[in-house]
N, C-alpha and C positions, 0 to 999 in steps of 0.2 A: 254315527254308528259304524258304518263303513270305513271313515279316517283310522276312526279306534280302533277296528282288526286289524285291519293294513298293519298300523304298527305296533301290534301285540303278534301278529306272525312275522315282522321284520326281526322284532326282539327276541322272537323265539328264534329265529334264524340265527341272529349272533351267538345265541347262547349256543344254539346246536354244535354248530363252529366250533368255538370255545370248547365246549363238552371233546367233541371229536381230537381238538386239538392236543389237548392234554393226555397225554401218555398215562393211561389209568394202571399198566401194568410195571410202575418203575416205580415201586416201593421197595424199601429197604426187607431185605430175606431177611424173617425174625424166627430163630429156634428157640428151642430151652432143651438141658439136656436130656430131659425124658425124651423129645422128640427125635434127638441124635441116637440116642439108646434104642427106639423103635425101627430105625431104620438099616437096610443092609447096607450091607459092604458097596455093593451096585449103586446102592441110591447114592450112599455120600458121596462117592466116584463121581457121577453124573453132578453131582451138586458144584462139586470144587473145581466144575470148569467155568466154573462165574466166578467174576472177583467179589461177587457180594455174598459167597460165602465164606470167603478170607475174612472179608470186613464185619461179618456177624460173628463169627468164632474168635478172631484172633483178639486176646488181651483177657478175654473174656474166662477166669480157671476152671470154672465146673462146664463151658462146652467144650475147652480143651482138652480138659479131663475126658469128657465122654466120645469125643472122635479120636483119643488116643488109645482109648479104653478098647475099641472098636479093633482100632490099628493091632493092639498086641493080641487080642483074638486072633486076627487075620496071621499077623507072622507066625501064631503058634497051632494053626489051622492042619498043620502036615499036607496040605496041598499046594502045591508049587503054584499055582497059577492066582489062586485065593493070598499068599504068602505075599509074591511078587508085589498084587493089586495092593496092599493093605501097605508093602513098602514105599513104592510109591507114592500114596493118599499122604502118610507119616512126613516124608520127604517135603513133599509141595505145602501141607500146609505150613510147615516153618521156612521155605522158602519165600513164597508167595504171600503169606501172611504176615511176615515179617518185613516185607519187601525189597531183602536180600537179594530177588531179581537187578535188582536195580545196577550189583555190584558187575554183573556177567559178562557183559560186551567190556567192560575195563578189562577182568579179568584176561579174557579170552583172545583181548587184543595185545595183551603184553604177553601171550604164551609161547609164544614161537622165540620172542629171545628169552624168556625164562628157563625155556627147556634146554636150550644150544650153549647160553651162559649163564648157569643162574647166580645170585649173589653170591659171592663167599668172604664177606666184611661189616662188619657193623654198618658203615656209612654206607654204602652198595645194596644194603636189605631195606634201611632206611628211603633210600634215594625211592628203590623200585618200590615200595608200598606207597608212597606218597604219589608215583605215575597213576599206580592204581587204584587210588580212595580218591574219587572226586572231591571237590574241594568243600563242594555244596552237603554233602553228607556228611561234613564234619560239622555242621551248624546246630547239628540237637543232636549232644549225647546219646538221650538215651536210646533214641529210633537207633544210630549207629553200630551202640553196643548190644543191642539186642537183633540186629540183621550179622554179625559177625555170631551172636553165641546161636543163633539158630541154623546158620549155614555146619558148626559142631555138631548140633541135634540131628540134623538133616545127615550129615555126614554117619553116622552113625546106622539112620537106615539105609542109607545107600550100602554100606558094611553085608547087612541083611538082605538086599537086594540081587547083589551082586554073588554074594554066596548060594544065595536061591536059585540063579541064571547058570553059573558053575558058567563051561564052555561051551553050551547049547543057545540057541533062540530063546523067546522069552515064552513061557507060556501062558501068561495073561496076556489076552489080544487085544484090552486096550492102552499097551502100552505105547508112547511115543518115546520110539527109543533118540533119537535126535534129541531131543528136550531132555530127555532124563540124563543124556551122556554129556551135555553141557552143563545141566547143574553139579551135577555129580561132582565131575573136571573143577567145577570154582570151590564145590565146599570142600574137598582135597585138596587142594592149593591154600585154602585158608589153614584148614585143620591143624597144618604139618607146622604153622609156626608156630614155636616155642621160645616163650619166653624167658628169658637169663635166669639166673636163681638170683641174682644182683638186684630184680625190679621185686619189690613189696607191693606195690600197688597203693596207687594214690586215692583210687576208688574200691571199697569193703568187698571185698568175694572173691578179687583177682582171677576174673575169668579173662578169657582171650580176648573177648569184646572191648574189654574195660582195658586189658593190655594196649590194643593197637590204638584203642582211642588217647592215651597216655602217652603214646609213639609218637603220634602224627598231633600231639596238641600242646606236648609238656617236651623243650626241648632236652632238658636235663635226664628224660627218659632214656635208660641204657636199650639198645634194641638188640636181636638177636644176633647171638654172635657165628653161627651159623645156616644155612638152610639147604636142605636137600628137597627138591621136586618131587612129588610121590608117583609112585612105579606105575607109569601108560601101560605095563607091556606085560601084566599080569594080577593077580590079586582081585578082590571084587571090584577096581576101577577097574581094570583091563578087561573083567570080564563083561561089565556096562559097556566100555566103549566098542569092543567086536560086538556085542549085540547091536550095535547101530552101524557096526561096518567101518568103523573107526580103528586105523592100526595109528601109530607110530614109531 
């Protein structure tokens, strides 16, 4: 009787162990969109500093739909600071959820001669998009072309952001203006290539995404025959980057 508890409380022991061991709170965040719909502007803010709210939203249309739903509330709030927040949210989650992150330190390390010399030749546009597409991200289409058309979308609230900002500080306080003025900086830099009237597009929709992925995979691809930098030194970029104390 005694041997038998021994190891009925040694076994509870391991199990306890066990039990403890296990991370009981690292389940996958599960919404639906009524629950994005019930929630504020605050909550999903708070939410989307985990990447497991990227990973529960993104691909997903009706929770897109309803945190975007949210977003165009917010930028049509007439409160600047409500406006700001909601640009933001729009911004990150097609950065972060797309994983367009991933593009930024390329970006960002090629900017200083992009800026000084930027391409002005077909083969010179070509050359420097290739320094900056890793090589590994050309391996699945469609992550590619959808981290290039969402840094567009994204670029687009930034537009909204930075018109919200004007030449003041930001008046949403949790802005991280460092963060925001480097994504900002890569989806501007994307946005501004345009491609040839010469390329049809080998993939149906002819967006950008599907452009550069045709650049850098199809050599017969005609590439841009110009590119101009987009304006540091004013506009809603200029006005993101002085909010974070960023001149050039």
């Amino acid at each position: 009787m005694i041997v038998a508890l021994i190891t009925l409380s040694l076994a509870s022991c391991d199990f306890l162990d066990q039990l403890l061991s296990a991370n009981l709170f690292d389940a996958p965040l599960k919404l639906s969109a009524s629950d994005i719909s019930a929630k504020s502007l605050d909550d999903l803010s708070r939410l989307s500093q985990s990447p497991d709210f990227y990973e529960a939203v993104w691909g997903d249309s009706a929770l897109m739909a309803a945190v975007e739903a949210k977003v165009t509330t917010g930028l049509g709030s007439g409160d600047p600071a409500t406006a700001q927040q909601a640009a933001i949210l729009g911004a990150d989650l097609y950065i972060y959820g797309s994983g367009a992150d991933g593009l930024i330190n390329n970006v960002l390390a090629q900017y200083e001669s992009l800026s000084s010399n930027p391409p002005d030749d077909s083969s010179e546009i070509e050359a420097f998009l290739n320094d900056l597409v890793p090589a590994s991200l050309l391996a699945n289409e469609a992550a590619f072309v959808a981290m290039i058309n969402a840094l567009v979308i994204a670029d687009g609230y930034f537009q909204d952001l930075g018109a919200s900002i004007g030449t003041d500080p930001y008046d949403y306080g949790g802005a991280n203006a460092g963060e925001i003025a480097q994504n900002a900086l890569v989806a501007a830099f994307i946005t501004v290539i345009a491609p040839p009237a010469s390329w049809t597009g080998v993939n149906p929709g002819g967006t950008l995404g599907e452009y550069l992925f045709d650049l850098l995979t199809i050599p017969a691809t005609a590439a841009p025959t110009t590119y101009t930098p987009p304006d540091t030194s004013g506009g809603y970029l200029g006005n993101i980057l002085s909010a974070a104390g960023i001149v050039f």
